[in-house]
C-alpha positions in Angstrom: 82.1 -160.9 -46.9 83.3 -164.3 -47.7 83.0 -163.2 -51.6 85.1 -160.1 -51.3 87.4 -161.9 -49.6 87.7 -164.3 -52.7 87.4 -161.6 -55.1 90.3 -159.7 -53.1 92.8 -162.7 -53.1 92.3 -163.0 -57.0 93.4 -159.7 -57.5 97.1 -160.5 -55.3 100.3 -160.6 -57.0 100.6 -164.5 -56.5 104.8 -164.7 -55.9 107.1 -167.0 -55.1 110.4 -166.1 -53.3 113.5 -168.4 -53.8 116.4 -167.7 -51.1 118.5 -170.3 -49.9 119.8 -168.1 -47.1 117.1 -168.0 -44.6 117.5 -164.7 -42.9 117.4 -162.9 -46.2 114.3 -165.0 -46.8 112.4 -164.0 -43.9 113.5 -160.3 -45.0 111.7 -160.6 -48.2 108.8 -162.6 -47.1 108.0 -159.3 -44.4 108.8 -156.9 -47.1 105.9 -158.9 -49.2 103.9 -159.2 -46.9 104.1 -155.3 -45.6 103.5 -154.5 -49.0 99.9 -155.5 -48.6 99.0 -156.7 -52.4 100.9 -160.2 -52.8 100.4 -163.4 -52.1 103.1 -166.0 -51.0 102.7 -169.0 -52.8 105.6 -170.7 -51.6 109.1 -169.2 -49.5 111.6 -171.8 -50.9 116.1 -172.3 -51.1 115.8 -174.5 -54.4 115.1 -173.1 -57.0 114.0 -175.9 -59.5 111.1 -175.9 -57.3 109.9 -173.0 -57.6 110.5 -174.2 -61.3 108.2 -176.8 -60.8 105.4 -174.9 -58.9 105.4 -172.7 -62.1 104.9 -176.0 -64.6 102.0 -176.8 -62.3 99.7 -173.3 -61.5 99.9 -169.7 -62.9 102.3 -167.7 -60.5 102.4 -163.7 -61.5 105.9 -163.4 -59.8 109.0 -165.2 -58.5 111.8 -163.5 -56.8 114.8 -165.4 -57.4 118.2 -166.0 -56.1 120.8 -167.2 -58.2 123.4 -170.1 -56.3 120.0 -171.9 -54.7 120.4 -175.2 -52.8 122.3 -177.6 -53.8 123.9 -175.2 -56.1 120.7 -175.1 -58.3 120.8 -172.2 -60.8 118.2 -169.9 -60.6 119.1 -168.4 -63.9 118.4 -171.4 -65.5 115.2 -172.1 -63.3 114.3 -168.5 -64.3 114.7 -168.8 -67.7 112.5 -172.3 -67.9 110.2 -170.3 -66.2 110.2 -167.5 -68.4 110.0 -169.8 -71.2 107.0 -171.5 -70.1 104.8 -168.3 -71.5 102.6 -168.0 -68.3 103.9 -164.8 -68.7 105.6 -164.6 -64.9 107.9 -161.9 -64.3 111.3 -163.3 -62.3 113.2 -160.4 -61.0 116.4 -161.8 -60.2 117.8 -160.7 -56.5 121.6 -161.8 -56.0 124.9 -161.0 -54.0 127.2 -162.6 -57.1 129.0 -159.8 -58.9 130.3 -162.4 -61.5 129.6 -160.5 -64.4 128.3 -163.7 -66.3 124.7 -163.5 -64.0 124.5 -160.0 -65.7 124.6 -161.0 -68.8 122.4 -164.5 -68.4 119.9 -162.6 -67.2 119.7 -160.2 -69.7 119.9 -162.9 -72.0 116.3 -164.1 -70.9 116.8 -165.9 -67.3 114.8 -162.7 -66.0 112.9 -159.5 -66.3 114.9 -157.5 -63.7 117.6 -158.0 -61.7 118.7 -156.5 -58.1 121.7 -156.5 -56.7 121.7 -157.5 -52.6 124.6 -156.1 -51.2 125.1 -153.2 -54.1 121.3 -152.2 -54.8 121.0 -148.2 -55.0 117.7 -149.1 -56.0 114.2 -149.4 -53.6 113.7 -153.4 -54.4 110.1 -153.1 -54.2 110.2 -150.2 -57.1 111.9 -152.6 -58.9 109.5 -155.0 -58.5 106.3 -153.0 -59.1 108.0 -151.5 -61.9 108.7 -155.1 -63.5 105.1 -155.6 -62.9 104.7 -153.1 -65.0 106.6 -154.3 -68.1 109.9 -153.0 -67.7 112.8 -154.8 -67.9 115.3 -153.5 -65.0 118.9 -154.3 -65.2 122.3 -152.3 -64.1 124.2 -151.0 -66.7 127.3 -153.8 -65.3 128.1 -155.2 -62.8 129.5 -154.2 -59.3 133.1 -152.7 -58.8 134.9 -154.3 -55.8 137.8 -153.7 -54.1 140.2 -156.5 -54.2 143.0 -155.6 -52.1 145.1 -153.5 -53.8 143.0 -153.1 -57.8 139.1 -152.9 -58.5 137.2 -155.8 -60.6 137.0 -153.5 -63.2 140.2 -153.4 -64.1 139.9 -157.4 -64.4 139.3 -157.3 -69.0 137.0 -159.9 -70.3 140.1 -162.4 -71.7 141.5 -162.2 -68.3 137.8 -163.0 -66.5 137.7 -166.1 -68.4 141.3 -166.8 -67.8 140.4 -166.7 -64.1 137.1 -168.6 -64.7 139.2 -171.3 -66.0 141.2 -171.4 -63.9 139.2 -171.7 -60.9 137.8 -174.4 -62.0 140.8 -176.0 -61.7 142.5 -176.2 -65.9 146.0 -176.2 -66.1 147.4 -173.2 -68.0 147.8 -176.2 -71.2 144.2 -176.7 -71.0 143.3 -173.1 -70.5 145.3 -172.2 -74.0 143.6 -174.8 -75.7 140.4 -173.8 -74.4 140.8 -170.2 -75.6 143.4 -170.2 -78.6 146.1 -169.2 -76.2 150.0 -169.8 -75.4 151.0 -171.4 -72.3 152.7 -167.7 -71.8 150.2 -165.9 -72.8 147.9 -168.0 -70.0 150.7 -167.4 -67.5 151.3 -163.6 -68.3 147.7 -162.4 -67.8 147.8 -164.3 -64.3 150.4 -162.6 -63.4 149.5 -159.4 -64.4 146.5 -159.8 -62.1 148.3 -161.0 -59.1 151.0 -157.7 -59.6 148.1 -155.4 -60.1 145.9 -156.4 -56.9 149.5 -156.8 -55.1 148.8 -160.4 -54.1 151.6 -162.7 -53.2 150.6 -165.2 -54.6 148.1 -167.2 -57.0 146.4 -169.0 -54.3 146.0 -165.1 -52.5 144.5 -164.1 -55.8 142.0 -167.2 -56.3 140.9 -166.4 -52.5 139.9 -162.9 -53.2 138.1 -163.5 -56.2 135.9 -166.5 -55.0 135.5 -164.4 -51.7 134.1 -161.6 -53.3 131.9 -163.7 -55.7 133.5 -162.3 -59.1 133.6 -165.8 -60.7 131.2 -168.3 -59.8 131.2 -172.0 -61.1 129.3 -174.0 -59.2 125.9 -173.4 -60.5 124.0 -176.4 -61.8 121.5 -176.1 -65.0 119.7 -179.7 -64.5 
C-alpha cells in the first residue's frame, strides 16, 4: 500500500498557486484539491517565490496572479519561470483588464490566461487544457463600463497617454515621451473625460485605476 501510495503521488500535477488575496486563495486551493489529481506544493501572495520554488524542484504547474505582494509581477515571475525550461505551464488567473497583461502574457509570461471577474470560461478546462499543450488566451481584453463610455473606445495612443499619465508625467514629459504636442497630449485627455462624461481629470484617473484598465505598480525585480 505504502508503494501505490508513492507511485500515486508521482503521478499528481505538482502546482503551485500564487494569490495575494486570501479568500481567492482558499477558493483555488478547494477547487485543486476537489479536483482529485494535483498536488499543492506551496499556496503563496508573492510571487517571486513561487519563482524561486521553481529554480529549486520541478513543479508541473503554477497558477499565477498578476499584482502579487508587494507589488511583485507575476508576469515577470511567470516568464522566468517559463524560461527556466522545466517545461511548467503558468496559466495566468487575474482581475486587471489593463490590456498590457494581455499582451505580456502572450508574449511568453504564460501559457494561458483567465480572467477572474470576466472568465466565461470553466477555469479548471482551462487548466487541463493547458496541460495539454494549448496555449489559452482571450481574443482582448475585457470591455468595462466607465460611467458614461466602454474601455473599448479608449485607442491605443490614448491608453498610453493615460498610462503616462497616471504615473504622474506632466503633459511636457508625456509629448516627449511619445513624439507628441503639449496639445495634442491635452486634446486626447480631454476627449476621454467628454466621452465617459467625467467632470473632471481627477474623476477620470479614478475610474480608470478603479476598474484596473492601467496598472503601474508592478515590480519586475
Amino acid at each position: 500500500m505504502i508503494i501505490n501510495n508513492e507511485k500515486n503521488s508521482k503521478s499528481l500535477i505538482k502546482t503551485i498557486i500564487v494569490e495575494d488575496n486570501i479568500y481567492m486563495q482558499k477558493h483555488l486551493v478547494g477547487m485543486i484539491e476537489d479536483a482529485g489529481n494535483f498536488k499543492i506544493v506551496a499556496r503563496l501572495r508573492d510571487a517571486f517565490e513561487a519563482e524561486k520554488i521553481c529554480s529549486r524542484e520541478k513543479v508541473d504547474l503554477v497558477l499565477m496572479d498578476v499584482q502579487t505582494l508587494h507589488n511583485h509581477s507575476g508576469l515577470a515571475a511567470g516568464k522566468n519561470i517559463r524560461n527556466m525550461g522545466q517545461g511548467t505551464k503558468v496559466v495566468i488567473i487575474t482581475s486587471l483588464i489593463d490590456p498590457e497583461v494581455l499582451d505580456k502574457s502572450k508574449e511568453g509570461a504564460a501559457n494561458s490566461l483567465w480572467y477572474k471577474d470576466y472568465g466565461n470560461e470553466d477555469l479548471l478546462e482551462i487548466i487541463n487544457r493547458t496541460l495539454k499543450g494549448e496555449n489559452i488566451f482571450p481574443d482582448e481584453s475585457p470591455n468595462v463600463e466607465l460611467n458614461e463610455m466602454h474601455s473599448a473606445e479608449i485607442n491605443p495612443k490614448q491608453l498610453e497617454i493615460l498610462r503616462l499619465f497616471v504615473k504622474g508625467l506632466t503633459y511636457d514629459e508625456i509629448a516627449e515621451s511619445m513624439d507628441l504636442s503639449k496639445n495634442g497630449v491635452r486634446w486626447n485627455l480631454d476627449k476621454i473625460i467628454e466621452k465617459g462624461g467625467f467632470s473632471n481629470k481627477h474623476e477620470m484617473l479614478a475610474a480608470v485605476i478603479e476598474n484596473k484598465l492601467i496598472v503601474t505598480t508592478l515590480k519586475d525585480d
